[in-house]
C-alpha positions as CSV (number, residue, x, y, z in Angstrom):
1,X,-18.9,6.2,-11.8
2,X,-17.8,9.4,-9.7
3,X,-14.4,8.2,-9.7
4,X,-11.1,8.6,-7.3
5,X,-11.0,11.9,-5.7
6,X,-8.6,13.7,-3.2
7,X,-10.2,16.4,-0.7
8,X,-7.6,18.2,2.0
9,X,-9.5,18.2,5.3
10,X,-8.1,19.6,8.6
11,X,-8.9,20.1,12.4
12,X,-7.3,21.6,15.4
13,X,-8.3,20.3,18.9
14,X,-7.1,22.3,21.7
15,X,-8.8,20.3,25.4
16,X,-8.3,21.4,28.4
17,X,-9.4,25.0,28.5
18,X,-10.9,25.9,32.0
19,X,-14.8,27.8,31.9
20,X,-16.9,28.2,34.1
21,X,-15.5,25.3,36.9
22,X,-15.3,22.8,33.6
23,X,-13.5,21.5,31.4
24,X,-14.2,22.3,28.0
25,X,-12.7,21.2,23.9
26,X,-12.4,23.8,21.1
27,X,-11.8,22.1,17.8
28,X,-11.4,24.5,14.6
29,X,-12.4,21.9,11.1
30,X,-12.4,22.6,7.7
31,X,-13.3,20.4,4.7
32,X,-12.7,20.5,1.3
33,X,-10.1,23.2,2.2
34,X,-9.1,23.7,-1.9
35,X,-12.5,24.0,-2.8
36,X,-12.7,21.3,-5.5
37,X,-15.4,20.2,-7.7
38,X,-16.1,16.8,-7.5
39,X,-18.7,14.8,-8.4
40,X,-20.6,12.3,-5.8
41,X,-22.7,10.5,-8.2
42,X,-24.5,11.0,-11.8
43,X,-27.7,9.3,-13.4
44,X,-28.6,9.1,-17.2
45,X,-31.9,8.3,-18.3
46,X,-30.3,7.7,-21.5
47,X,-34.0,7.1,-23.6
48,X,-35.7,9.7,-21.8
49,X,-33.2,12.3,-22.8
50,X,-33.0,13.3,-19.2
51,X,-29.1,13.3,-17.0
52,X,-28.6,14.5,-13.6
53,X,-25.5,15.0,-11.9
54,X,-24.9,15.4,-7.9
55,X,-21.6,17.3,-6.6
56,X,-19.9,16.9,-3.2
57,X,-19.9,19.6,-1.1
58,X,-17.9,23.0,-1.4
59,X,-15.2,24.0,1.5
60,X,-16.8,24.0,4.6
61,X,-15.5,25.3,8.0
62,X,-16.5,25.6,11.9
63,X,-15.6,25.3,14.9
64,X,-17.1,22.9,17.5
65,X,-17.0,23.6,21.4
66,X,-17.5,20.1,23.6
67,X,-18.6,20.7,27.1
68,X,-18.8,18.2,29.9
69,X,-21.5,18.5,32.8
């Protein structure tokens, strides 16, 4: 079992800006903003002396312009 796990995510949205004769979003995200190590899921083969384990992703960050036409 992964377990409980806390993650700090974050996004700003700021709507409204005029370009172009529309309207357009700008939101600025970020996940995983302390970077953690977690794990998502782990498999052990036990007999075949084989064990994988699978981590969630690192910090992450963007920014995502929404346009409407």
């Amino acid at each position: 079992s992964a377990g409980s796990r806390s993650l700090f995510d974050a996004q700003l949205k700021i709507d409204g800006i005029e370009l172009g004769g529309t309207k357009v979003a700008l939101t600025l995200w970020g996940k995983n903003l302390t970077n953690k190590d977690y794990v998502v899921r782990s498999i052990d083969f036990g007999a075949l002396g084989y064990a994988t384990t699978i981590y969630g992703d690192p910090r992450t960050y963007g920014m995502t312009l929404d346009m409407k036409f």
